[in-house]
MDTraj code that builds the backbone (N, CA, C; nanometers):
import mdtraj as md
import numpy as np

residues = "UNK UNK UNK UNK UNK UNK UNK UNK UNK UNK UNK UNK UNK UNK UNK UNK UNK UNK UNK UNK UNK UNK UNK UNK UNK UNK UNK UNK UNK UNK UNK UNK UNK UNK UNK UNK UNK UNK UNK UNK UNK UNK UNK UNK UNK UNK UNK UNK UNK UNK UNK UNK UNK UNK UNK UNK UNK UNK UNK UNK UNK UNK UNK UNK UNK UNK UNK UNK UNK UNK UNK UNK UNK UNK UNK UNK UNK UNK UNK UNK UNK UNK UNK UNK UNK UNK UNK UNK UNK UNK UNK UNK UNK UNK UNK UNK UNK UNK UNK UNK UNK UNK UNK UNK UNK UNK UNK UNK UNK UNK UNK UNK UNK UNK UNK UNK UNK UNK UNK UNK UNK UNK UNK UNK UNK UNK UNK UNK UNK UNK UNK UNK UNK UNK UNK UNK UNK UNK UNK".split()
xyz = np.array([
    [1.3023, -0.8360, 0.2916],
    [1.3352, -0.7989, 0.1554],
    [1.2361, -0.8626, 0.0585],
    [1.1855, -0.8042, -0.0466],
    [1.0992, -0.8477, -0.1520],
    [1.1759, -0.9896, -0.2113],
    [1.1173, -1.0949, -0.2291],
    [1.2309, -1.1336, -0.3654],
    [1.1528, -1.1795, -0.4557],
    [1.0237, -1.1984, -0.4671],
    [0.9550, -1.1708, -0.5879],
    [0.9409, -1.1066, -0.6677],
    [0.9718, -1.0216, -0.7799],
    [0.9661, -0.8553, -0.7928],
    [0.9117, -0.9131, -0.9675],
    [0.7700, -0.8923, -0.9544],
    [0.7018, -0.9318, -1.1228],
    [0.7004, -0.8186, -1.2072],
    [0.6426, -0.8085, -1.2884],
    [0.6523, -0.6851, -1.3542],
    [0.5554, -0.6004, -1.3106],
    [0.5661, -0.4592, -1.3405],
    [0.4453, -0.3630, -1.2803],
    [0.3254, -0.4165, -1.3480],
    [0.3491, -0.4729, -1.4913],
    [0.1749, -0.5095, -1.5966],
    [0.1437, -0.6301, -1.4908],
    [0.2269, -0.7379, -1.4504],
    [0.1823, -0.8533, -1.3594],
    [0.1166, -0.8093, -1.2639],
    [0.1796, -0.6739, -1.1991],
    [0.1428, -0.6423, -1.0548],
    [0.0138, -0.5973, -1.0473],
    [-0.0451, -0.4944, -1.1619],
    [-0.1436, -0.4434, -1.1740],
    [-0.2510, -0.5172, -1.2175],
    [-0.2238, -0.6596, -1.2182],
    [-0.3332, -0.7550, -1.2759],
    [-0.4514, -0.8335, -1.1548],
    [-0.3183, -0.7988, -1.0288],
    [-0.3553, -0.7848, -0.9534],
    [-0.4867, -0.7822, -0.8968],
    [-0.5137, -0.6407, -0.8797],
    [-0.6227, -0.5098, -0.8486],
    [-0.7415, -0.5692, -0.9386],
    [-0.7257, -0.6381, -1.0403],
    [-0.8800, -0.6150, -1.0875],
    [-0.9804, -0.7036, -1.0184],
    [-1.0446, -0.6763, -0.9786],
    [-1.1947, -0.7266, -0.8883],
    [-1.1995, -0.7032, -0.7755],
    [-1.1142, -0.5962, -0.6875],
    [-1.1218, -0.5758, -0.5865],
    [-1.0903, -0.4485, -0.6031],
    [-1.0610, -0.4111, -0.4419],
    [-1.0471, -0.2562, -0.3821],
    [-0.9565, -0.1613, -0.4685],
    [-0.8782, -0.2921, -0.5173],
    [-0.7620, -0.1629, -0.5659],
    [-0.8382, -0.1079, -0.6898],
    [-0.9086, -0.2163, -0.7709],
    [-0.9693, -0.1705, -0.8867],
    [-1.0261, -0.0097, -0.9188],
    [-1.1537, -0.0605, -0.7704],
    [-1.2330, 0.0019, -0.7265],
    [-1.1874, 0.1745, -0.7226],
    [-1.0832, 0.1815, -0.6693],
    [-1.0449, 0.3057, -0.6228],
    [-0.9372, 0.3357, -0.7324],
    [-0.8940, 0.2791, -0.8137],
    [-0.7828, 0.2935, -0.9027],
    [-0.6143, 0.3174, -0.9013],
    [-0.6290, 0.2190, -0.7682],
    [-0.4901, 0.2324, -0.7421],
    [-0.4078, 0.1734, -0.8394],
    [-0.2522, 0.2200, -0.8933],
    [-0.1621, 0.1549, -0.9727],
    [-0.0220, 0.1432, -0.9318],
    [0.0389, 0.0149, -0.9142],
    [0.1449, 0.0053, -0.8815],
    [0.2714, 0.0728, -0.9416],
    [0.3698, 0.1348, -0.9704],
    [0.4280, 0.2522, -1.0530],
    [0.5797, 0.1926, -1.0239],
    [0.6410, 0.1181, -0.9227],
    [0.7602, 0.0813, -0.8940],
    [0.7759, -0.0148, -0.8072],
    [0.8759, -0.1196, -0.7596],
    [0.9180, -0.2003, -0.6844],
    [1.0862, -0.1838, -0.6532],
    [1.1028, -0.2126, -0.5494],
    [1.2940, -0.2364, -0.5430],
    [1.2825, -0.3679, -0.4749],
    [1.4563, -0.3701, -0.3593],
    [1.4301, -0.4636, -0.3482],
    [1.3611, -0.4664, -0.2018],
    [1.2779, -0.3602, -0.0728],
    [1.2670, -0.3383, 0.0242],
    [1.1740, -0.2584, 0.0184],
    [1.0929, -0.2068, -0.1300],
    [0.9928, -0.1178, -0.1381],
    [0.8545, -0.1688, -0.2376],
    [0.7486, -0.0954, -0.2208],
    [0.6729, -0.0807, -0.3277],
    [0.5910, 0.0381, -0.3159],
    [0.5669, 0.0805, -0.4764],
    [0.5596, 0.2341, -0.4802],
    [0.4194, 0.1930, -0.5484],
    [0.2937, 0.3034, -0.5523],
    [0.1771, 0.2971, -0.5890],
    [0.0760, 0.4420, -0.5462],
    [0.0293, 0.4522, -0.6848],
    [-0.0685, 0.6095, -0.6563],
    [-0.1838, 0.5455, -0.6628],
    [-0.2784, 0.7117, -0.6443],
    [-0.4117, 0.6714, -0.6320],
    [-0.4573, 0.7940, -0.6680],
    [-0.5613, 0.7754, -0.7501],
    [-0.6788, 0.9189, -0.7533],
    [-0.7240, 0.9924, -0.6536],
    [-0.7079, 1.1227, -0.6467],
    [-0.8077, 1.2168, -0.5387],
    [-0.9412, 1.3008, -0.6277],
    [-1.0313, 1.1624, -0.6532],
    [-1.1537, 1.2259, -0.7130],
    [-1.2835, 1.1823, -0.6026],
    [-1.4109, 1.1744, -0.6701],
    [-1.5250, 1.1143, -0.6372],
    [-1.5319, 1.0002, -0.5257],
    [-1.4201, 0.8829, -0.5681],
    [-1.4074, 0.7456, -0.5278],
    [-1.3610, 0.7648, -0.4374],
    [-1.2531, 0.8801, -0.3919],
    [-1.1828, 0.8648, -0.2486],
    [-1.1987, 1.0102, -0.1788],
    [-1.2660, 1.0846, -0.2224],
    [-1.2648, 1.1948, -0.1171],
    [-1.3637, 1.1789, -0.0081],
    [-1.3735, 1.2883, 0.0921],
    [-1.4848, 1.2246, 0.1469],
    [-1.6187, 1.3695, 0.1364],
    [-1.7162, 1.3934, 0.2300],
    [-1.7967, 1.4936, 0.1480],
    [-1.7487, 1.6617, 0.1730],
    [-1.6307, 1.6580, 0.2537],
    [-1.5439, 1.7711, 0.2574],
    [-1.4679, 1.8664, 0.1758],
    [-1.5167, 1.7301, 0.0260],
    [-1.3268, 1.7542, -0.0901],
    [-1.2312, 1.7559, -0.0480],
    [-1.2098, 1.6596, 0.0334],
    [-1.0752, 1.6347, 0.0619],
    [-1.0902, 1.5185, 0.0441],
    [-0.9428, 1.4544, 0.0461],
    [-0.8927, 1.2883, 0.0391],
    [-0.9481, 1.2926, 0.1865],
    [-0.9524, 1.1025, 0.1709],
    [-1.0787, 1.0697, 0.2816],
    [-0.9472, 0.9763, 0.3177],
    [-0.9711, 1.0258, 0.5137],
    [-0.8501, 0.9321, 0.5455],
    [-0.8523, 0.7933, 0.4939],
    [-0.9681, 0.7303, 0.4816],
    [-0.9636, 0.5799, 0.4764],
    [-0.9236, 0.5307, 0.3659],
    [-0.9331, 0.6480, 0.2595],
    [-0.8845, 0.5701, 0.1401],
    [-0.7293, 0.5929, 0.1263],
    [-0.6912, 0.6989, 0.2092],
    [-0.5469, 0.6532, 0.2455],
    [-0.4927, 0.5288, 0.2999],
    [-0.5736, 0.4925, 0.4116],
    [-0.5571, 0.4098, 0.4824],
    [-0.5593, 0.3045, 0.3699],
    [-0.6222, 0.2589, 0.3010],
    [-0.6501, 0.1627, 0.1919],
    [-0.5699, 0.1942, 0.0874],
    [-0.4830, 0.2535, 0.0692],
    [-0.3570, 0.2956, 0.0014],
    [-0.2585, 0.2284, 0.0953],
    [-0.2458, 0.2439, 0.2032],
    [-0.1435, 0.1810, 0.2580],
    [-0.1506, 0.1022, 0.2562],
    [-0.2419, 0.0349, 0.3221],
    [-0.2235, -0.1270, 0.3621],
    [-0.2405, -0.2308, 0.1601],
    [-0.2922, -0.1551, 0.1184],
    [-0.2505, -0.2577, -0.0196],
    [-0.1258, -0.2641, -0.0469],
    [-0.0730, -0.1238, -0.0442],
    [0.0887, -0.1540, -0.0571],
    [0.1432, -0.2654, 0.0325],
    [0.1171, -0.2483, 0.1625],
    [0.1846, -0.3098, 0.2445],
    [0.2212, -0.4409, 0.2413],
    [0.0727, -0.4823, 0.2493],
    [0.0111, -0.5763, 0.2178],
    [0.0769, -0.6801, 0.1188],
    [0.0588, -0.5943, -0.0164],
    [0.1531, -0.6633, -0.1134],
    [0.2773, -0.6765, -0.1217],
    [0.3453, -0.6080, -0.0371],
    [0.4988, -0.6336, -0.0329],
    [0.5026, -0.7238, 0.0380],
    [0.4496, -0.7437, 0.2017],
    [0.4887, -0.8667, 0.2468],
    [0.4857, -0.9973, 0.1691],
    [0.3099, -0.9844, 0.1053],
    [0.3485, -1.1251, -0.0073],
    [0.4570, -1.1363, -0.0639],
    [0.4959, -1.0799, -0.1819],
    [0.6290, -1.0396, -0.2643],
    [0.7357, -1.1103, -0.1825],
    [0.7605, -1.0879, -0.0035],
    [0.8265, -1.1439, 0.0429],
    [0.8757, -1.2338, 0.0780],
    [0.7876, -1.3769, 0.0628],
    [0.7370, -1.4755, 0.1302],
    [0.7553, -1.5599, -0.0128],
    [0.7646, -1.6809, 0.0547],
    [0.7098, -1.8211, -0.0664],
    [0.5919, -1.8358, -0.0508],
    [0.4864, -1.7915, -0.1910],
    [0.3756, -1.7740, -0.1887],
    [0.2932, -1.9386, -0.1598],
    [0.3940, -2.0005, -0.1980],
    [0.3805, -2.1828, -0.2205],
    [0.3516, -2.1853, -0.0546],
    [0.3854, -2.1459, 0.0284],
    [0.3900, -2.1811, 0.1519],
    [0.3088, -2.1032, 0.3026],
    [0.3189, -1.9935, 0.2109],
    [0.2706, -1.8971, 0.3360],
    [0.1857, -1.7921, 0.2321],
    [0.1214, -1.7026, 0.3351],
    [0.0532, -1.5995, 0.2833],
    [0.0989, -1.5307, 0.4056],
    [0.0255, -1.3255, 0.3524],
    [0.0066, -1.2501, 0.4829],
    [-0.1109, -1.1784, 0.4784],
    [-0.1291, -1.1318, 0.6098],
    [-0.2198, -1.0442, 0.6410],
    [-0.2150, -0.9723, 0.7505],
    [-0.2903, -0.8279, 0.7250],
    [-0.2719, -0.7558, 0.7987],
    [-0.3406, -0.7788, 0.9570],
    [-0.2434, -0.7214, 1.0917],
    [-0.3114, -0.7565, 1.1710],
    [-0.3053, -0.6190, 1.2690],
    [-0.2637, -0.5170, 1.1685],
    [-0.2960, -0.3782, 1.2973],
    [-0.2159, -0.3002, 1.2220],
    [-0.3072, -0.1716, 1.1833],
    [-0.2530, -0.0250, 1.0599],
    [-0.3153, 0.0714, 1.1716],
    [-0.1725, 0.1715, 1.1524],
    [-0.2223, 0.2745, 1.2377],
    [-0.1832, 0.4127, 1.0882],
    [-0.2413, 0.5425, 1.1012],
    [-0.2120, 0.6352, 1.0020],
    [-0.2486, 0.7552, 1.1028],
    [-0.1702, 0.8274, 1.0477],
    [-0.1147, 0.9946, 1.0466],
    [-0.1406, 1.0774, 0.9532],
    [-0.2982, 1.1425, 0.9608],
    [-0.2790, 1.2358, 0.8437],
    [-0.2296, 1.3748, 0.8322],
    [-0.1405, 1.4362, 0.7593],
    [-0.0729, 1.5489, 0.7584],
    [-0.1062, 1.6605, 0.7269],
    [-0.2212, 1.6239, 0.5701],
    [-0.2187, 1.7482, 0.5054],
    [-0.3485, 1.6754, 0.4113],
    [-0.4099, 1.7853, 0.4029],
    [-0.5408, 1.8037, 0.3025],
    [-0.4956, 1.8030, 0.1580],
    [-0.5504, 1.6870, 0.0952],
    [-0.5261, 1.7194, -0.0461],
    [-0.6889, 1.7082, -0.1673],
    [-0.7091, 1.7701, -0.2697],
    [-0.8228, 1.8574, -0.2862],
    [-0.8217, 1.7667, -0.4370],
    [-0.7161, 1.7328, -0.5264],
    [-0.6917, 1.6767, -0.6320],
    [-0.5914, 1.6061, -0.6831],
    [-0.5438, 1.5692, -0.7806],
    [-0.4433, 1.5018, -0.8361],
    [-0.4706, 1.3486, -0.7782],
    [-0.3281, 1.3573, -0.8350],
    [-0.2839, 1.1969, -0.7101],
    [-0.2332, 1.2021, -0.5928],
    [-0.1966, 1.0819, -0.5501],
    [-0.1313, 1.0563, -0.3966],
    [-0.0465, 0.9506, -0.4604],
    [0.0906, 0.9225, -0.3961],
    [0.1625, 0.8250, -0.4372],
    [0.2379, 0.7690, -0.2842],
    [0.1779, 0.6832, -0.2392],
    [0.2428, 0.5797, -0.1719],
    [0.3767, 0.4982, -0.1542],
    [0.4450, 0.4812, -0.0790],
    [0.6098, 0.4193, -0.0759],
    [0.5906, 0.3311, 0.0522],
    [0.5602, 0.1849, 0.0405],
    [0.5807, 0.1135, 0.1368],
    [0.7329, 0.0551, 0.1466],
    [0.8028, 0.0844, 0.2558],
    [0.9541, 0.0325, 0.2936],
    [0.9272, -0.0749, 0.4041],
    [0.9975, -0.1954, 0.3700],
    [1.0446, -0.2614, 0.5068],
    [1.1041, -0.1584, 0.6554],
    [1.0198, -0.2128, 0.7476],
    [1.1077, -0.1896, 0.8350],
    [1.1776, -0.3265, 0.9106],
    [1.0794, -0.4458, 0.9331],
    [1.1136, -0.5491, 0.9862],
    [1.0237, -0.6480, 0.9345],
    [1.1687, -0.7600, 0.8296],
    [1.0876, -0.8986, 0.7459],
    [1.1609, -1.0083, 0.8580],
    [1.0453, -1.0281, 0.9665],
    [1.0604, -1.1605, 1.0329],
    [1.0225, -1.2971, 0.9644],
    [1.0581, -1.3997, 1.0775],
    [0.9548, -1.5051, 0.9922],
    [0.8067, -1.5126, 1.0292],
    [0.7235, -1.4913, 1.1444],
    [0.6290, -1.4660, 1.1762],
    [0.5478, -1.3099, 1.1509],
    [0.5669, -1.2411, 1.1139],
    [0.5417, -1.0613, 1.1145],
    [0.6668, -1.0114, 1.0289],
    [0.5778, -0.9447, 0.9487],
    [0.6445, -0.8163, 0.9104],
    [0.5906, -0.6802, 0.9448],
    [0.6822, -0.5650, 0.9350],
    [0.6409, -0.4233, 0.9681],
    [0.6648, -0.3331, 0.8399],
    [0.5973, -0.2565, 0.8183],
    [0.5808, -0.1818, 0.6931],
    [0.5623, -0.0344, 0.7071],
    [0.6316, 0.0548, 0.6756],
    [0.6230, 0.2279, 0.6952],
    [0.5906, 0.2526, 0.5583],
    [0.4622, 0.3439, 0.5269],
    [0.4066, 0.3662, 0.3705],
    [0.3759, 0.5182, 0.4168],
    [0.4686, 0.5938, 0.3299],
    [0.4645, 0.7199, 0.3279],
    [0.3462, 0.8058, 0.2150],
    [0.2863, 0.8588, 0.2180],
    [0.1847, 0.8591, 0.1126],
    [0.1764, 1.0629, 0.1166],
    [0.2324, 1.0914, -0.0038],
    [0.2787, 1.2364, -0.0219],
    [0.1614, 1.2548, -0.1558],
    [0.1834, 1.4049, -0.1419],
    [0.1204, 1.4374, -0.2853],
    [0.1804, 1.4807, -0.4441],
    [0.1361, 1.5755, -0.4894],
    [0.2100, 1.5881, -0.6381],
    [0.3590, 1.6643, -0.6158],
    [0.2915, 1.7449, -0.5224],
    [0.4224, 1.9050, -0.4553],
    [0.5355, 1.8062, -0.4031],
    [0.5069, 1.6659, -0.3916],
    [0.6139, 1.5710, -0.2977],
    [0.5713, 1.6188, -0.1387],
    [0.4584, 1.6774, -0.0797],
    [0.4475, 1.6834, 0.0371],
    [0.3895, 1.5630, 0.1058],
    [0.4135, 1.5241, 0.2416],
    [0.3704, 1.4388, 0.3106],
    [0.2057, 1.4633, 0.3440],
    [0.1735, 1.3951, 0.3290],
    [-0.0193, 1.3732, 0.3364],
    [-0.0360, 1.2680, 0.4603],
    [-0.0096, 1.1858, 0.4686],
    [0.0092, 1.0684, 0.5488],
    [0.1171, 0.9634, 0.5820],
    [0.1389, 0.9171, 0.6953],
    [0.2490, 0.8345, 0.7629],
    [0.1856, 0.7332, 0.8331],
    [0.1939, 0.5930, 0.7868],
    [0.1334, 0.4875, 0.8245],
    [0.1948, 0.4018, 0.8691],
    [0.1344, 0.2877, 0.9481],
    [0.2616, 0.1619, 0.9737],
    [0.1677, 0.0671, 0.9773],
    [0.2164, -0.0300, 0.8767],
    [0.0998, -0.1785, 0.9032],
    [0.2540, -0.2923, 0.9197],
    [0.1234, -0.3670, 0.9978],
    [0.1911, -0.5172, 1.0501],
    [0.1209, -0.5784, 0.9922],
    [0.2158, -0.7086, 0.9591],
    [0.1579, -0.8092, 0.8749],
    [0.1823, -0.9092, 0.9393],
    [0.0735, -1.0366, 0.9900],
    [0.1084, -1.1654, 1.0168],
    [0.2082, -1.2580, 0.8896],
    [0.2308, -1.3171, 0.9107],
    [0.2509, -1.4253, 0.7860],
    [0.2220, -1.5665, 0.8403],
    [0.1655, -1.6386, 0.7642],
    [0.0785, -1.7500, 0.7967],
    [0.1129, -1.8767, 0.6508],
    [0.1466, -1.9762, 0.7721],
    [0.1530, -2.1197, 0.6570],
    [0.0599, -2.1696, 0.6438],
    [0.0735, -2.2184, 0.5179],
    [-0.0507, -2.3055, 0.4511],
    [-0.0955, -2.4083, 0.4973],
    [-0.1711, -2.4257, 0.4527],
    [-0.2228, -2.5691, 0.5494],
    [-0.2014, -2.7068, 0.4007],
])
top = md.Topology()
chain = top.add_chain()
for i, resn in enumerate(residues, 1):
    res = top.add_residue(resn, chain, resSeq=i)
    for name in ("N", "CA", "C"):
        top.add_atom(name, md.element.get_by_symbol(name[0]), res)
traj = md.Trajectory(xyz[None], top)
């Protein structure tokens, strides 16, 4: 379960200087077992097909993921990271956005598991992912 839950302006403060920046991902929602986040289908993430480029799906997921396990954890104590994303792509998408839904499936104390559904504007499924997350104490 999340139990950090900052605000979306906190969350998105995030992203700046890295990947998420880069690609313009934005966090859009949290509960208490989720986090929700879109992404552009332009220039930055298609690939030379015009289509969304699996990887920047893939990099849609695992940020979500990613960030929920933190969210999960006492940041004072532990961190996570990913240690194995697998993805399913469904469906070709040409424009708009993509919006991402990472759900718990399993918050251990060593690993978590993460299912990030990543649909398009129509609400169709585009991709079905699953990342594992180590979680690791501080030194």
């Amino acid at each position: 379960m999340i139990k950090h839950k900052p605000s979306l302006e906190e969350l998105n403060k995030i992203n700046k200087g890295n990947m998420g920046e880069h690609l313009d991902i934005v966090y859009t929602d949290i509960g208490d077992d989720y986090l929700e986040g879109k992404m552009p289908v332009d220039n930055r993430t298609k690939q030379p097909f015009g289509l969304l480029h699996g990887g920047a799906s893939v990099v849609l997921a695992e940020t979500l993921g990613s960030l929920a396990s933190q969210l999960s954890v006492d940041d004072k104590k532990q961190f996570c990271v990913g240690i194995e994303i697998n993805a399913n792509h469904i469906k070709g998408v040409r424009s708009g956005y993509v919006t991402g839904k990472a759900t718990s499936i399993h918050i251990g104390k060593k690993t978590h598991v993460w299912e990030i559904k990543i649909k398009d504007e129509q609400d169709d499924l585009v991709c079905i992912s699953r990342l594992t997350v180590a979680v690791i104490d501080k030194r």
